[in-house]
mmCIF file of the N, C-alpha and C atoms, coordinates in Angstrom:
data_MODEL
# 
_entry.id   MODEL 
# 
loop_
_atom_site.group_PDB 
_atom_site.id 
_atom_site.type_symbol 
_atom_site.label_atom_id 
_atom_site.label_alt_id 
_atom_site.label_comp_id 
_atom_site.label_asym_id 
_atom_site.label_entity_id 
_atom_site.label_seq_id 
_atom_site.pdbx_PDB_ins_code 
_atom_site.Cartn_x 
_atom_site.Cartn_y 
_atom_site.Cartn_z 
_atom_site.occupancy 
_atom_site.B_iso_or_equiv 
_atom_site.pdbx_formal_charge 
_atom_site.auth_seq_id 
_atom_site.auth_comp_id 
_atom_site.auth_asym_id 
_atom_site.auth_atom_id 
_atom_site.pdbx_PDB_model_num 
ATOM 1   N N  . UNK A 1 1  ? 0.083  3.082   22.045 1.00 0.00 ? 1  UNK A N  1 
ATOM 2   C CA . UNK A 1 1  ? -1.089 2.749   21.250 1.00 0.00 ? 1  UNK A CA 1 
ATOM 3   C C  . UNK A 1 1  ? -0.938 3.246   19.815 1.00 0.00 ? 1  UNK A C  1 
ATOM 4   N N  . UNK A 1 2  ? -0.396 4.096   19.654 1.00 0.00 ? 2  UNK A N  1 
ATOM 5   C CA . UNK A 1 2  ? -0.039 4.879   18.106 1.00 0.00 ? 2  UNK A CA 1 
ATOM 6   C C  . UNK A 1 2  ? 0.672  4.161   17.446 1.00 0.00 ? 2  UNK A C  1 
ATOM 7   N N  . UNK A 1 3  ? 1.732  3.227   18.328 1.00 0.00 ? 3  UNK A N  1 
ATOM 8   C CA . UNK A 1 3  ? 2.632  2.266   17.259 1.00 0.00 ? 3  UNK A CA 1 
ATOM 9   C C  . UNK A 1 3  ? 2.157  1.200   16.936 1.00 0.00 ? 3  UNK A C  1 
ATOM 10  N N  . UNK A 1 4  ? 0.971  0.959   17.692 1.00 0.00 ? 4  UNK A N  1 
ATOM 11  C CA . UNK A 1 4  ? -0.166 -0.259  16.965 1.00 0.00 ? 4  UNK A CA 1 
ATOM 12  C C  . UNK A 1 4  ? -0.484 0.628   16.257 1.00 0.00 ? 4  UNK A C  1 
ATOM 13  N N  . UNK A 1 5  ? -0.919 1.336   15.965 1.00 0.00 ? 5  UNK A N  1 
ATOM 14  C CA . UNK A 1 5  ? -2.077 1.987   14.799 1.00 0.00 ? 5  UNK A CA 1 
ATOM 15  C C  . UNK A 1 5  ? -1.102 2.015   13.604 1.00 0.00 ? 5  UNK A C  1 
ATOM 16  N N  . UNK A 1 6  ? 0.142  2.497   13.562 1.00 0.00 ? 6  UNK A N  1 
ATOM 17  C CA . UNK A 1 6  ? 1.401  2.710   12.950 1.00 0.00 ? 6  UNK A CA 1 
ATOM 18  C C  . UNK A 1 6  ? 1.291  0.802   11.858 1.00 0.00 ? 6  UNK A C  1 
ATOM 19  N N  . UNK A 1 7  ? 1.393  -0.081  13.216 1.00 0.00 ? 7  UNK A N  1 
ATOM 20  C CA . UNK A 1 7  ? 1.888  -1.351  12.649 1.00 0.00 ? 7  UNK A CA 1 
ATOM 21  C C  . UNK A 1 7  ? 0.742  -1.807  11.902 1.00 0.00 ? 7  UNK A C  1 
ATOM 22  N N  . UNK A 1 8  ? -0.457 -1.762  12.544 1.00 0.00 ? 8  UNK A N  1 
ATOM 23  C CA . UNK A 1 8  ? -1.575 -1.808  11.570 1.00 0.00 ? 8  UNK A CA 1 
ATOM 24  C C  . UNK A 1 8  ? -1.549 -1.279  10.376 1.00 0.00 ? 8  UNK A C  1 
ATOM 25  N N  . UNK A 1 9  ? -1.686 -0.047  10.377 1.00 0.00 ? 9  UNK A N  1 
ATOM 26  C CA . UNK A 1 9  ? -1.518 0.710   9.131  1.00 0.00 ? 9  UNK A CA 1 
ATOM 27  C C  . UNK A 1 9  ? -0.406 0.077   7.949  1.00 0.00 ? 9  UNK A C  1 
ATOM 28  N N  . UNK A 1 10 ? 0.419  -0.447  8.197  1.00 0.00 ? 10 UNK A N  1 
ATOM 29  C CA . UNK A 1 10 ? 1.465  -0.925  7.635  1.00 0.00 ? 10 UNK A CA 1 
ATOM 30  C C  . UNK A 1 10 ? 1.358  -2.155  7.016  1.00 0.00 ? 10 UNK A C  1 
ATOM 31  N N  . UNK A 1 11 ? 0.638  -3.102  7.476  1.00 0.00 ? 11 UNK A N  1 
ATOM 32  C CA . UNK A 1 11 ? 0.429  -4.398  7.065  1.00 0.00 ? 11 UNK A CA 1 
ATOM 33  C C  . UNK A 1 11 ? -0.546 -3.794  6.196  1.00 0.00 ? 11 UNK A C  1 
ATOM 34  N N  . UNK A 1 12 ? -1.769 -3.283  6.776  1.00 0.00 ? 12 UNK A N  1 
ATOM 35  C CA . UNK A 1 12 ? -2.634 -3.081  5.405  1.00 0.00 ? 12 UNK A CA 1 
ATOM 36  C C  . UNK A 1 12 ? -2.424 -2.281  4.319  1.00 0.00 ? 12 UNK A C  1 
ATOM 37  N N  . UNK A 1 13 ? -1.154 -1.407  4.280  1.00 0.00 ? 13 UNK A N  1 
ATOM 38  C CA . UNK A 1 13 ? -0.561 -1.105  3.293  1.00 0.00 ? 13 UNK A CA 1 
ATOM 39  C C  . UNK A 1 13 ? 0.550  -2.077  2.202  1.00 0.00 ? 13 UNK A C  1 
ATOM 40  N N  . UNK A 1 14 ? 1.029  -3.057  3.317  1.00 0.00 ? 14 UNK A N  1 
ATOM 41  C CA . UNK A 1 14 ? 1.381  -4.173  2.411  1.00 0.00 ? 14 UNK A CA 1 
ATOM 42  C C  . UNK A 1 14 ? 0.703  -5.369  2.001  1.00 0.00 ? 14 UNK A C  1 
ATOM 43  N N  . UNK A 1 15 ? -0.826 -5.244  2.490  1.00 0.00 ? 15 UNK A N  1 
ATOM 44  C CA . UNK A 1 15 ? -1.550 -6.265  1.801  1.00 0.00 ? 15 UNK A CA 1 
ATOM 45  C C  . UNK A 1 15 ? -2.082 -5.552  0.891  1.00 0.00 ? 15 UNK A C  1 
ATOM 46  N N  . UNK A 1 16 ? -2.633 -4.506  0.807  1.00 0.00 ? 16 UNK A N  1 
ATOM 47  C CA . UNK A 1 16 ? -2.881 -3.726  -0.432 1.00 0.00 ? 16 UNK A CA 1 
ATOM 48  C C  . UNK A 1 16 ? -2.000 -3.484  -1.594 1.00 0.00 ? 16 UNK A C  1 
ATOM 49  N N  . UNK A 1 17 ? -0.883 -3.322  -1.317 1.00 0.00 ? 17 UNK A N  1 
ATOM 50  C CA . UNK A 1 17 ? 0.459  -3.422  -2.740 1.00 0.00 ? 17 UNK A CA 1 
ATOM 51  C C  . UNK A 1 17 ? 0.416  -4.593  -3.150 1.00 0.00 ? 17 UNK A C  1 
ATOM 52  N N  . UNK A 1 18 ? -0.081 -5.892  -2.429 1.00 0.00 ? 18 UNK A N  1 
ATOM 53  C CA . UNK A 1 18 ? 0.103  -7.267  -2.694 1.00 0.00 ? 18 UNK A CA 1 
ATOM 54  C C  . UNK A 1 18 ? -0.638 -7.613  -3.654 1.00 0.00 ? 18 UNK A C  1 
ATOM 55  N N  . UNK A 1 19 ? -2.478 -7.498  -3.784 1.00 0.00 ? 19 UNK A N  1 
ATOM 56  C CA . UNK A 1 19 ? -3.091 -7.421  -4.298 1.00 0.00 ? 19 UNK A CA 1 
ATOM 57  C C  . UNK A 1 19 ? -2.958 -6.307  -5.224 1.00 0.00 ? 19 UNK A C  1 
ATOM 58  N N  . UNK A 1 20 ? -2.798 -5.384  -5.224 1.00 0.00 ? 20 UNK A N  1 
ATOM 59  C CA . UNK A 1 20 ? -2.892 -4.265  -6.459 1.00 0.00 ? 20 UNK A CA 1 
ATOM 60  C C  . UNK A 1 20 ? -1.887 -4.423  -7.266 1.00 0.00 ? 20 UNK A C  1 
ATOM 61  N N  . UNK A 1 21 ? -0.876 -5.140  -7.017 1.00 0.00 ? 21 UNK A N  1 
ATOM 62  C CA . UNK A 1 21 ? 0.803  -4.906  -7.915 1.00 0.00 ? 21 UNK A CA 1 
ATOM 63  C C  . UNK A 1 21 ? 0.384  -6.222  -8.921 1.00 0.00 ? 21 UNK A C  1 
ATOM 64  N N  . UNK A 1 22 ? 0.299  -7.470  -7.880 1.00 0.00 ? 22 UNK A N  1 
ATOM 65  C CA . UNK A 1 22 ? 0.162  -8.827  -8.283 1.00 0.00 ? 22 UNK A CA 1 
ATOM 66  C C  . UNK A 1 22 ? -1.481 -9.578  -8.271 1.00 0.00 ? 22 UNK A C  1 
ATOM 67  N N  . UNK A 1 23 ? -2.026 -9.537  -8.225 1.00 0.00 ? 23 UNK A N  1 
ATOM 68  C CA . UNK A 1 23 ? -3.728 -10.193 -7.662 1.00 0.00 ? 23 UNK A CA 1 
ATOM 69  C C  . UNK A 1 23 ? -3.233 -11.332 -8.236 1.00 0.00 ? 23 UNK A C  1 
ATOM 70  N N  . UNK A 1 24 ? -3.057 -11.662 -9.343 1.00 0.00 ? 24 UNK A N  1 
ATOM 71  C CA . UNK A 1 24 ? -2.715 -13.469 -9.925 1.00 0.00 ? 24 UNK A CA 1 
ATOM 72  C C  . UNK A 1 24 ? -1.592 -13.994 -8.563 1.00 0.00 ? 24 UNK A C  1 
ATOM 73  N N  . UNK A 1 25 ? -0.660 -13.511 -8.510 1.00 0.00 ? 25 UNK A N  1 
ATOM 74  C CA . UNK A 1 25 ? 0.496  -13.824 -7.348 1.00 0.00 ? 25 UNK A CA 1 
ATOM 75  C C  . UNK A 1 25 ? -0.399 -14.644 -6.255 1.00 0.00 ? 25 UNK A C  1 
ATOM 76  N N  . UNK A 1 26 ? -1.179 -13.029 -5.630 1.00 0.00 ? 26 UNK A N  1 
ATOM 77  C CA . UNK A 1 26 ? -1.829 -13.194 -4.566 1.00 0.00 ? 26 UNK A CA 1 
ATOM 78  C C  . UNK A 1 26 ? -2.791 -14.423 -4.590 1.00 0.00 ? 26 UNK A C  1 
ATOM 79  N N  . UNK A 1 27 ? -3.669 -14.643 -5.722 1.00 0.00 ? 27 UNK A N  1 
ATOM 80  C CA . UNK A 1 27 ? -4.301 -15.459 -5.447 1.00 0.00 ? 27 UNK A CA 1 
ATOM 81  C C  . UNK A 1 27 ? -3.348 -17.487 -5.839 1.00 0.00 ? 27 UNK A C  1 
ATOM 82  N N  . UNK A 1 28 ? -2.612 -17.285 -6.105 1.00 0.00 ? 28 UNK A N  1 
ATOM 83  C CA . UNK A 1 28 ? -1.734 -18.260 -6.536 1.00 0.00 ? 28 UNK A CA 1 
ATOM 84  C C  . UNK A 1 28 ? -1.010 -18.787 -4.754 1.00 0.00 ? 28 UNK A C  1 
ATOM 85  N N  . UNK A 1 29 ? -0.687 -17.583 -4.027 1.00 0.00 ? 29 UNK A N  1 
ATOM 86  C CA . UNK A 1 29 ? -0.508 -18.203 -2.789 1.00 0.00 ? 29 UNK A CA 1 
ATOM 87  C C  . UNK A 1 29 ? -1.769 -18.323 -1.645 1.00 0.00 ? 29 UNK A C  1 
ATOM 88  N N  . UNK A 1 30 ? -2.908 -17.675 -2.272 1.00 0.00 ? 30 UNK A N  1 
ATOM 89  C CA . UNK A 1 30 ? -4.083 -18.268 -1.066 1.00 0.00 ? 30 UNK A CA 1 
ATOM 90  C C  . UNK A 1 30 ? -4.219 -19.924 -1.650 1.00 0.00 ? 30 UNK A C  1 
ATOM 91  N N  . UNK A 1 31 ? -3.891 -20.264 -2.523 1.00 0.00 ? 31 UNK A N  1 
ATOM 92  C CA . UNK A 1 31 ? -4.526 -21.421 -2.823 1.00 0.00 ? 31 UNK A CA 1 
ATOM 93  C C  . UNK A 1 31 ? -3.129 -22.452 -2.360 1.00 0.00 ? 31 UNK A C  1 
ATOM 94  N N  . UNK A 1 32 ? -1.973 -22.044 -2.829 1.00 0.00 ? 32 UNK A N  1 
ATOM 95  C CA . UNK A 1 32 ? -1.301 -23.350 -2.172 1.00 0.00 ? 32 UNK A CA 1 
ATOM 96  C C  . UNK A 1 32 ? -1.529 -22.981 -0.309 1.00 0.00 ? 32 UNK A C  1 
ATOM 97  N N  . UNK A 1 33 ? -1.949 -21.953 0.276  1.00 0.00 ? 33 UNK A N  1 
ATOM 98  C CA . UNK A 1 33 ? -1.933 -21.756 1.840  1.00 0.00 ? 33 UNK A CA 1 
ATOM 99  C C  . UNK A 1 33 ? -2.984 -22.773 2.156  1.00 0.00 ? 33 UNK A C  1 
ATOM 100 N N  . UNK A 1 34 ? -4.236 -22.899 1.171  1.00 0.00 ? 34 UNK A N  1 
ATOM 101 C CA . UNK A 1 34 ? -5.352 -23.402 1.142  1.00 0.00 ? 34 UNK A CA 1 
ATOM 102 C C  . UNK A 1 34 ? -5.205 -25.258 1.308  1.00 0.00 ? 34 UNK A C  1 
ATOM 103 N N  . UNK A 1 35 ? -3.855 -25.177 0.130  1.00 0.00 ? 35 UNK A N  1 
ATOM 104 C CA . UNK A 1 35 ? -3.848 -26.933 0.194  1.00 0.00 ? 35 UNK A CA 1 
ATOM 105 C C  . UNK A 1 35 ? -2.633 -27.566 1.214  1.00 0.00 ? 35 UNK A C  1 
ATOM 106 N N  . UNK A 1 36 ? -1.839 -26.208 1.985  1.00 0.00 ? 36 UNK A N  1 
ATOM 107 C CA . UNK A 1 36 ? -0.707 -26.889 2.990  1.00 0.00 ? 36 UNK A CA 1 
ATOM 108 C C  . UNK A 1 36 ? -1.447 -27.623 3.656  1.00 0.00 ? 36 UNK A C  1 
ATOM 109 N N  . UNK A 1 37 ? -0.708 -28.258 4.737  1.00 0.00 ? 37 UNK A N  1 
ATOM 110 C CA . UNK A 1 37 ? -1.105 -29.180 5.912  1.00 0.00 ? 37 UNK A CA 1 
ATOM 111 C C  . UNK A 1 37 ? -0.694 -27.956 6.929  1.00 0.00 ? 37 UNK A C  1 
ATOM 112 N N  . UNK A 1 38 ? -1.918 -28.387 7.639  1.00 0.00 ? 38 UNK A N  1 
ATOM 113 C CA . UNK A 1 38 ? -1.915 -27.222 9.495  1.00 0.00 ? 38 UNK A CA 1 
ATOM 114 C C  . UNK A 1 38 ? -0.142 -27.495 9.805  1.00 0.00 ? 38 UNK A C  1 
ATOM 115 N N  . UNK A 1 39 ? 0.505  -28.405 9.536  1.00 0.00 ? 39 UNK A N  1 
ATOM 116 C CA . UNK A 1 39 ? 1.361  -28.641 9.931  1.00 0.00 ? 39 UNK A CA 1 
ATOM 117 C C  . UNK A 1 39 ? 2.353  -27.491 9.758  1.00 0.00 ? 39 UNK A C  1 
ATOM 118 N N  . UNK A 1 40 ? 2.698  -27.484 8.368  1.00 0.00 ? 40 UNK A N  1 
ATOM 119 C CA . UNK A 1 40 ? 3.462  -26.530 7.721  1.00 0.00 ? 40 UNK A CA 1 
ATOM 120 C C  . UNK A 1 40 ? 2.812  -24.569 7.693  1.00 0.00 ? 40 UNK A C  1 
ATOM 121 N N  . UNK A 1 41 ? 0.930  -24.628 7.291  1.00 0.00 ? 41 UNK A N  1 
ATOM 122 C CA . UNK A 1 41 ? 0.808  -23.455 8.039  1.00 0.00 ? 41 UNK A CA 1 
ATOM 123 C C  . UNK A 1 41 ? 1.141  -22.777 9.877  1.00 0.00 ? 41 UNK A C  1 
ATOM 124 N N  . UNK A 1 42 ? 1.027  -23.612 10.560 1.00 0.00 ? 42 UNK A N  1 
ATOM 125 C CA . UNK A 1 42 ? 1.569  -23.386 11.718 1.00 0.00 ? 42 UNK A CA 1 
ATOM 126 C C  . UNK A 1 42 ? 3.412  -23.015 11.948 1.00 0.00 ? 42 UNK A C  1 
ATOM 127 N N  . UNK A 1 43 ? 4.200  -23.777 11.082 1.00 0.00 ? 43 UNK A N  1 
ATOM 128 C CA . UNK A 1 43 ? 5.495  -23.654 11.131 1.00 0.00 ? 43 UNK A CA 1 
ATOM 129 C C  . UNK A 1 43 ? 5.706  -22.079 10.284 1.00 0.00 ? 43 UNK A C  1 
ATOM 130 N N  . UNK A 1 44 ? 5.051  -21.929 9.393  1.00 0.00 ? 44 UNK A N  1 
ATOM 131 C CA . UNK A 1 44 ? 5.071  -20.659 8.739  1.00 0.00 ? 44 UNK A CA 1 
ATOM 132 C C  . UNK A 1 44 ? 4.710  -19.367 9.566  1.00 0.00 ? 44 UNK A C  1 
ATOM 133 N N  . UNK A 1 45 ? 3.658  -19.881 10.288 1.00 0.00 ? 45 UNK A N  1 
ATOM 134 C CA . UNK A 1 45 ? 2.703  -18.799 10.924 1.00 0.00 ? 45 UNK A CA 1 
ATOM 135 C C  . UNK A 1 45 ? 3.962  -18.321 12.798 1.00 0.00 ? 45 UNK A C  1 
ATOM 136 N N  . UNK A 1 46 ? 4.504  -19.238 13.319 1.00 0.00 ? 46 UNK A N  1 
ATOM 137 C CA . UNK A 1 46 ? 5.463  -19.488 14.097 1.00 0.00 ? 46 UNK A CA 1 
ATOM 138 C C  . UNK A 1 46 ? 7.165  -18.791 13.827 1.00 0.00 ? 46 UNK A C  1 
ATOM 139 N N  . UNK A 1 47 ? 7.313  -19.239 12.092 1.00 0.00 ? 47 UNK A N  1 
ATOM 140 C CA . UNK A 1 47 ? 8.527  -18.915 12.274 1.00 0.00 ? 47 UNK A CA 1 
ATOM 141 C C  . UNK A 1 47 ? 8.053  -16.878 11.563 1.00 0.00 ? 47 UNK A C  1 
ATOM 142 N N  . UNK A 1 48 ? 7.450  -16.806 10.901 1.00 0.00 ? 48 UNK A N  1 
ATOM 143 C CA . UNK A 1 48 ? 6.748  -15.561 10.923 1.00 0.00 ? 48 UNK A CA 1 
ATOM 144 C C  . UNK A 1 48 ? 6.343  -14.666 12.263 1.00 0.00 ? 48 UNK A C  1 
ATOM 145 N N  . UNK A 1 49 ? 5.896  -15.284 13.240 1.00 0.00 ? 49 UNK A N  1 
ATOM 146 C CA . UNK A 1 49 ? 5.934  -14.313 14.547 1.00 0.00 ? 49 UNK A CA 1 
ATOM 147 C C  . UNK A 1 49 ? 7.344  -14.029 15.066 1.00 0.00 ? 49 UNK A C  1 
ATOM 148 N N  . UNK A 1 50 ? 8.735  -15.325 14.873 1.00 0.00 ? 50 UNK A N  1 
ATOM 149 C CA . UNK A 1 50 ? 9.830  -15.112 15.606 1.00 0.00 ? 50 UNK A CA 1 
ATOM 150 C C  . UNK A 1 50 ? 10.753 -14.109 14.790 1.00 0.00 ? 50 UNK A C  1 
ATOM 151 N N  . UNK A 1 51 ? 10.079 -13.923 13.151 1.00 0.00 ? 51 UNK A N  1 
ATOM 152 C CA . UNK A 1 51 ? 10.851 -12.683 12.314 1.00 0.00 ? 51 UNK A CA 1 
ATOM 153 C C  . UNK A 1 51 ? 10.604 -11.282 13.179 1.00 0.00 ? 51 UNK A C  1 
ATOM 154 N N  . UNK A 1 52 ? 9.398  -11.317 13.079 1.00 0.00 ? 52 UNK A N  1 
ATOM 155 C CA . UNK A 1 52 ? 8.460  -10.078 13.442 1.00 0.00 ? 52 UNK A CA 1 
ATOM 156 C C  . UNK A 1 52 ? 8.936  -9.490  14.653 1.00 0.00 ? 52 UNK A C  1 
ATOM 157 N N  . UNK A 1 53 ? 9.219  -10.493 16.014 1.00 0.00 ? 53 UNK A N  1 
ATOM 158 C CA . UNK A 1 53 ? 9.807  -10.238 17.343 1.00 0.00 ? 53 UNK A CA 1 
ATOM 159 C C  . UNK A 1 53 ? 10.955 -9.612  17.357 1.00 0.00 ? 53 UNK A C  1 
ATOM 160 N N  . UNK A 1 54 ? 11.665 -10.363 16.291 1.00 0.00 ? 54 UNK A N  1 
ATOM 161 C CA . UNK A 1 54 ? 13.428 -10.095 16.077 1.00 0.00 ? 54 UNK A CA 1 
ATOM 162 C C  . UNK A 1 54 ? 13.489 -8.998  15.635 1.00 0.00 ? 54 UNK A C  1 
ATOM 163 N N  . UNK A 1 55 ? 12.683 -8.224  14.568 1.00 0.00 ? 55 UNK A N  1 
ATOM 164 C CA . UNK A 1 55 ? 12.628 -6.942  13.922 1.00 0.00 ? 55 UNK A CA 1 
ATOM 165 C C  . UNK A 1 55 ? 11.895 -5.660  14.725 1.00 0.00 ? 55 UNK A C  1 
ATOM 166 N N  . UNK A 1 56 ? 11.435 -6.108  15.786 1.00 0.00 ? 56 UNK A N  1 
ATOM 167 C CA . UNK A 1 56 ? 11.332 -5.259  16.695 1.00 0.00 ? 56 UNK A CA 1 
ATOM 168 C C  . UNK A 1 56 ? 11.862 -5.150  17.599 1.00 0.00 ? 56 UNK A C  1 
ATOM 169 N N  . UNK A 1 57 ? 12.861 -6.389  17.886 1.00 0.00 ? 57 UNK A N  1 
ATOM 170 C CA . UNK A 1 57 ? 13.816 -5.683  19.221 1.00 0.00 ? 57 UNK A CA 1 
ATOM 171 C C  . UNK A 1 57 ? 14.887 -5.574  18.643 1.00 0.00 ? 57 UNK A C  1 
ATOM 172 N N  . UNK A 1 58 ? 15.487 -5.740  17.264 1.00 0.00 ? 58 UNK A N  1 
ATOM 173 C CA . UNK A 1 58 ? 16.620 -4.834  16.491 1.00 0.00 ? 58 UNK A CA 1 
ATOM 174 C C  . UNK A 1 58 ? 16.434 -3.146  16.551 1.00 0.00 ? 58 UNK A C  1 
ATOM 175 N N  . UNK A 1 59 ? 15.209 -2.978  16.078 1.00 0.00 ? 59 UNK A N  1 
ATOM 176 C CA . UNK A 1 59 ? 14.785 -1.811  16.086 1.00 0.00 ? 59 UNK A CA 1 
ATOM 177 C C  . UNK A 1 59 ? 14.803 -0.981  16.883 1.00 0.00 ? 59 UNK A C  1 
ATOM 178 N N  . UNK A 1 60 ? 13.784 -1.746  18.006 1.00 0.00 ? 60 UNK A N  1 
ATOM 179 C CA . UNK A 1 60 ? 13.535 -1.027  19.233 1.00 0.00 ? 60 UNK A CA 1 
ATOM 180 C C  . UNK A 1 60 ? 14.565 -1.166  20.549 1.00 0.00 ? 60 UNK A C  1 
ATOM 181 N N  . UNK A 1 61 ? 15.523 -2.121  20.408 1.00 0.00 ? 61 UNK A N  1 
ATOM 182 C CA . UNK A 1 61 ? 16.727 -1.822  21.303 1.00 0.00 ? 61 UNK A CA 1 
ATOM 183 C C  . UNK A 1 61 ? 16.219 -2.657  22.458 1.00 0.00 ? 61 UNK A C  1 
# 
């Protein structure tokens, strides 16, 4: 349960650098996320979970 709290903690530390470093950036990619097609957010959102998997069983063995 701590390494959820860990992974949590972590994303909202990199959505916070995201916005605080860049906010124009940030808001420059809510808006093209805004005008993709479900099509391409889904392929993003998909090939983004199979990074995430891979970087935890590199890690975690």
């Amino acid at each position: 349960m701590s390494d959820l709290a860990v992974a949590l903690g972590l994303v909202l530390v990199i959505e916070g650098l995201l916005w605080a470093a860049a906010p124009d950036f940030a808001v420059r990619l809510l808006t093209a996320a805004a005008e993709a097609s479900p099509q391409a957010l889904r392929t993003a959102g998909v090939t983004a979970v199979a990074a995430g998997v891979f970087i935890v069983w590199l890690v975690r063995g």
